[in-house]
N, C-alpha and C positions, 0 to 999 in steps of 0.2 A: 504493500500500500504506500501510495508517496504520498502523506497529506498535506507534507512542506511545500511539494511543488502546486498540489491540489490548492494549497490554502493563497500561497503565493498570483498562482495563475486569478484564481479568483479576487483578492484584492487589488491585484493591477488591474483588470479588468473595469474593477468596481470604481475602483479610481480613474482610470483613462476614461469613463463615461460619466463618472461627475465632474473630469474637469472638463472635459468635449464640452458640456452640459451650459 
């Protein structure tokens, strides 16, 4: 299970569409 990268991938995510935002 990677959830470093899971968690990772998900907060850049989260963050590259609130600052897109």
């Amino acid at each position: 299970r990677q959830l470093g990268i899971s968690r990772s991938t998900l907060y850049r995510r989260l963050g590259a569409g609130r600052l897109r935002d």
